[in-house]
C-alpha positions in Angstrom: 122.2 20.7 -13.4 121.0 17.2 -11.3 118.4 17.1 -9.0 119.0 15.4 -6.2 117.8 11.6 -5.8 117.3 11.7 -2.3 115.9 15.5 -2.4 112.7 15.1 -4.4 110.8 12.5 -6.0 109.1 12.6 -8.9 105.0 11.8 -9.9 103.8 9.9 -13.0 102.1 13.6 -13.8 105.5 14.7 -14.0 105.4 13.6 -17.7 102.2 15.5 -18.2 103.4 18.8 -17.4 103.4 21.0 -20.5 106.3 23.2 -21.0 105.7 27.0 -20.8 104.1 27.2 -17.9 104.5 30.4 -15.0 105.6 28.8 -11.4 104.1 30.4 -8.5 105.0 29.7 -4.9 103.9 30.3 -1.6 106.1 28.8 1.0 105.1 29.0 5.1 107.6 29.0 7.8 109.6 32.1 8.0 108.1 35.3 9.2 104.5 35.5 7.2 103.3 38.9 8.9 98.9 38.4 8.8 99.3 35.0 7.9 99.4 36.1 4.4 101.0 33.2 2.6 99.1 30.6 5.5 96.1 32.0 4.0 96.3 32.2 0.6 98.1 28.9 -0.3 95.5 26.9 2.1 92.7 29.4 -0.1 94.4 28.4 -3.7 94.8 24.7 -2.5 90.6 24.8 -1.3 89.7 26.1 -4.4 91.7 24.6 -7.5 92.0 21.3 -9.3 95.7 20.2 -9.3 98.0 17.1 -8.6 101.1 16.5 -7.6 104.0 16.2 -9.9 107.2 16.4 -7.7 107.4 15.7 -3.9 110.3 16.8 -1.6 111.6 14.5 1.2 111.0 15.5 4.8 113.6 14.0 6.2 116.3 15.8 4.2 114.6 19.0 4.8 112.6 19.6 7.7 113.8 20.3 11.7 111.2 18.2 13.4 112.2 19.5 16.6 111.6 23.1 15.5 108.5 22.6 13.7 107.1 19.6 15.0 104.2 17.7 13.1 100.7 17.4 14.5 98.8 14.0 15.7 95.5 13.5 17.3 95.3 11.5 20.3 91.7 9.9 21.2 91.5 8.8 24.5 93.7 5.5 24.3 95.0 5.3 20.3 96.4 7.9 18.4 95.1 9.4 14.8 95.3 11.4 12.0 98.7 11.9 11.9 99.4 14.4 9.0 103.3 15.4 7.9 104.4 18.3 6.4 104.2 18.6 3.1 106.5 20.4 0.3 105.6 19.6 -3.2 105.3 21.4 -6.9 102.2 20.9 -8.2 100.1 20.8 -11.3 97.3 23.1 -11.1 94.7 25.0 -13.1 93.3 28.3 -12.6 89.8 30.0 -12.4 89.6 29.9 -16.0 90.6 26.1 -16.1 94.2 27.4 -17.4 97.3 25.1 -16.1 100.4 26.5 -14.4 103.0 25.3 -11.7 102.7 25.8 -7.7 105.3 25.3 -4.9 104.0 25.0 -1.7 104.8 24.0 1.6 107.5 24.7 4.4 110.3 26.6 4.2 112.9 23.8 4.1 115.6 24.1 7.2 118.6 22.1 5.5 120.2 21.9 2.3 119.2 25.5 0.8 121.3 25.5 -1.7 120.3 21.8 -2.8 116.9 22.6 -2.8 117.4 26.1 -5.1 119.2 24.2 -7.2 116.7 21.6 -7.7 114.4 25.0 -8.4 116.0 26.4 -11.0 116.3 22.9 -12.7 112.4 22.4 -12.5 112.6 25.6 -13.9 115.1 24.6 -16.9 113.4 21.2 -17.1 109.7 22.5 -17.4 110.6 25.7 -19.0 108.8 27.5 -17.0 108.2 31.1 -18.6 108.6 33.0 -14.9 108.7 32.3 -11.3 106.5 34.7 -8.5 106.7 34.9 -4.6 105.1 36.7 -1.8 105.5 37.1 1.5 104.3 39.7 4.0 106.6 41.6 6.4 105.2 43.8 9.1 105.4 47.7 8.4 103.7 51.0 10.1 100.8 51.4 7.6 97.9 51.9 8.4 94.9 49.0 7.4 92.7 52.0 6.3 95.1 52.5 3.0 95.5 50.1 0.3 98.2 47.6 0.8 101.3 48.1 -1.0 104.6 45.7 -2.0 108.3 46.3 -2.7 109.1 44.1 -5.7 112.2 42.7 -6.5 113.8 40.5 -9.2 114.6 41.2 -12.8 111.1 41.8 -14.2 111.0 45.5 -14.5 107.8 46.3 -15.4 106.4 44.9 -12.4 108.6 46.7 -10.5 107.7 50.2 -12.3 104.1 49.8 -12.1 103.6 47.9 -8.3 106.9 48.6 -6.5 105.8 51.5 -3.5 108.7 51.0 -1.7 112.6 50.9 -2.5 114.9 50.7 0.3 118.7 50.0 0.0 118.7 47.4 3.2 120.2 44.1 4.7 117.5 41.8 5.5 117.5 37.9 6.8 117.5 36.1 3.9 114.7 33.0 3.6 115.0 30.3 1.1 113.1 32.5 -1.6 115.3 35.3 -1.7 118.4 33.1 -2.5 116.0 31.4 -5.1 115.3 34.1 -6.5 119.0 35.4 -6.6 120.0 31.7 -8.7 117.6 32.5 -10.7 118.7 36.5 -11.8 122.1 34.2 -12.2 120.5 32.2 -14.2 119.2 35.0 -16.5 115.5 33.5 -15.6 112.2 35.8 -15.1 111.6 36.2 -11.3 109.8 38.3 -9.6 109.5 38.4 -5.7 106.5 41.0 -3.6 107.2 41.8 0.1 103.7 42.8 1.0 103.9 45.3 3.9 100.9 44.7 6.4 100.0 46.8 8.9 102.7 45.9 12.2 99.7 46.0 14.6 97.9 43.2 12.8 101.3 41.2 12.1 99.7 38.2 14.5 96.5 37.8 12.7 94.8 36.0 10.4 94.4 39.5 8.1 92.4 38.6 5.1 93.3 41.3 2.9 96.5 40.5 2.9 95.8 36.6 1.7 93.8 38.5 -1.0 96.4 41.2 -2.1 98.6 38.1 -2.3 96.6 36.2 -4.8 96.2 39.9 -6.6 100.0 39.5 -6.7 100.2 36.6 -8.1 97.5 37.4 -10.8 99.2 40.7 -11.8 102.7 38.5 -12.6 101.3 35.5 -14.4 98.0 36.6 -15.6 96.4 33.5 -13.9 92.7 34.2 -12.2 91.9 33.1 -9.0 88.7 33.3 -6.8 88.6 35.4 -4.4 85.0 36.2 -3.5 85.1 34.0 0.4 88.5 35.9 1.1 86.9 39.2 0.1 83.7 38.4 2.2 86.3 37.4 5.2 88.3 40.7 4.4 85.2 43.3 5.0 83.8 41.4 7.6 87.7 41.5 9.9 88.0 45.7 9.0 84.4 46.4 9.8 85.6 45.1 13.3 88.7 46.7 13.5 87.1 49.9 12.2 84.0 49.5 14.9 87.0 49.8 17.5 89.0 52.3 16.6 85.9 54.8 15.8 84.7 54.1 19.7 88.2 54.4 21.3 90.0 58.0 21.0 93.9 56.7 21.7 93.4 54.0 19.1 91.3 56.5 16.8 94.6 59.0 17.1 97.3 56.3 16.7 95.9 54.8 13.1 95.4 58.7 12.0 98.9 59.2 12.9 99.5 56.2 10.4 97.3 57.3 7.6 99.3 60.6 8.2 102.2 60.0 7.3 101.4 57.1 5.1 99.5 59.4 2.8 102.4 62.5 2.9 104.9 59.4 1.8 102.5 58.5 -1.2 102.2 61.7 -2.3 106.0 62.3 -3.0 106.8 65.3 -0.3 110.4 66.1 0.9 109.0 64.8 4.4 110.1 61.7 6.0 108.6 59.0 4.6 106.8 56.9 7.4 107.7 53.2 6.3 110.6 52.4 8.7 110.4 50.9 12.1 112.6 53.3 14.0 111.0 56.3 14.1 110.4 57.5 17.7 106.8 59.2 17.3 105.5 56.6 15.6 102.9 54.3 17.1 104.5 51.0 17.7 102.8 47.7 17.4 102.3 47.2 20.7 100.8 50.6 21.4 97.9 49.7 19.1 97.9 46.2 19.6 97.6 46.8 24.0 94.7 49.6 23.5 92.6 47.1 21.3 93.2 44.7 24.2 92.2 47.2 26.5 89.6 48.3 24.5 88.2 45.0 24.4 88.4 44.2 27.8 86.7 47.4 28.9 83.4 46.3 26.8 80.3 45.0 29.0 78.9 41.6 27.1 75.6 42.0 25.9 73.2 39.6 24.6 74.8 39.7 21.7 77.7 39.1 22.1 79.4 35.4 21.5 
């Protein structure tokens, strides 16, 4: 299979790749529920060594109009001007051990170009297997573990991780038909759909940047720090706990949660609680409005930022 001239273009530490490596990718732009895969790939790219070996072109891949790039303007010039970036990448974990990373934007155009060019890094480099994540929004509750539905053709991960298995039609994003080429291709994939609490879908959620990396780490036995993200993690649910314990409707809503989260867990013949359409559930905005007003209803003290 070719790659693409005009698609990608190649590093001199493309040569220097060794073969055998795991691929792990991380790719921003479709729904990313907590900023999970924002988080952890600007984490992994803040803490490891690694260089690029293969670049993708912009301008065959990216809608500047829909995502358009940042510049800085200072008073009369303009600076700093920073495009998006898509590139695989040569790095080395905790333990100083290499593997490949794909990360970037979801490209707009030529999807089935650019999975193509995928599996053929995958071919070229023989990589041993390939691992996603991405977060979607669910009706769990942040007081209980988070939890994944794994997919792909790597069944052990799927027997000892997957907590949820629905038979569903979903919008697909680039990954899932990457992933789908690559079952074709009879090549080790697995993909995690982390399920974040719904009422914290819009934040910056730590612990799901960190469950992410976790991920990761369980599929290709790479290590990768995680102490900042941890820190950042306890600090955010000591906050969100600190409201919920002083307002009753919010304290009753995340009960409801844990609920029925904890009857699904437990294997009962009740409904389980992880779809969207239930009418006595607690919907996103219920929570979401009664931390606003929660917030709002606090007098400032001294210290207070």
């Amino acid at each position: 299979m070719s790659i693409p001239e005009d698609l990608v273009r190649f590093t001199e530490s493309a040569s220097a790749v060794p073969e055998g490596l795991p691929l792990v990718i991380g790719l921003t732009g479709f729904a990313d529920a907590g900023s999970t895969i924002a988080q952890a790939v600007t984490y992994l790219r803040d803490s490891l060594s690694y260089e690029d070996v293969a670049i993708f072109d912009n301008d065959a891949l990216l809608d500047y109009r829909a995502r358009r790039p940042i510049i800085q303007f200072e008073h009369d010039h303009l600076t700093d001007f920073e495009p998006a970036r898509l590139a695989l990448s040569l790095a080395y974990d905790e333990l100083h051990r290499p593997f490949l990373l794909l990360t970037g934007y979801e490209p707009d155009f030529r999807w089935e170009a650019f999975t193509q060019t995928i599996v053929s890094l995958v071919e070229k480099f023989k990589v041993t297997h390939t691992t996603w994540v991405h977060g979607i929004p669910m009706p769990v509750p942040h007081t209980r573990p988070l939890g994944a539905a794994v997919s792909g053709n790597r069944e052990e991960l799927i027997d000892a991780l997957s907590i949820w298995r629905p038979t569903t039609q979903v919008p697909a994003n680039v990954l899932h038909v990457l992933e789908y080429r690559l079952q074709q291709a009879d090549h080790a994939v697995a993909g995690f759909a982390l399920l974040v609490p719904h009422y914290l879908t819009e934040t910056e959620y730590p612990a799901a940047a960190l469950t992410a990396l976790e991920l990761y780490s369980a599929a290709s036995g790479l290590v990768f720090p995680s102490d900042e993200l941890r820190e950042d993690g306890r600090q955010f649910v000591a906050r969100v706990d600190e409201q919920v314990a002083e307002n009753g409707e919010l304290n009753k809503l995340v009960s409801s949660l844990e609920t029925r989260y904890d009857t699904y867990m437990e294997g009962t013949e009740q409904r389980p609680p992880l779809t969207m359409d239930e009418q006595d559930l607690p919907s996103a905005d219920d929570i979401a409005a009664e931390l606003e007003r929660y917030l709002a209803g606090r007098r400032p003290t001294d210290g207070d930022a």
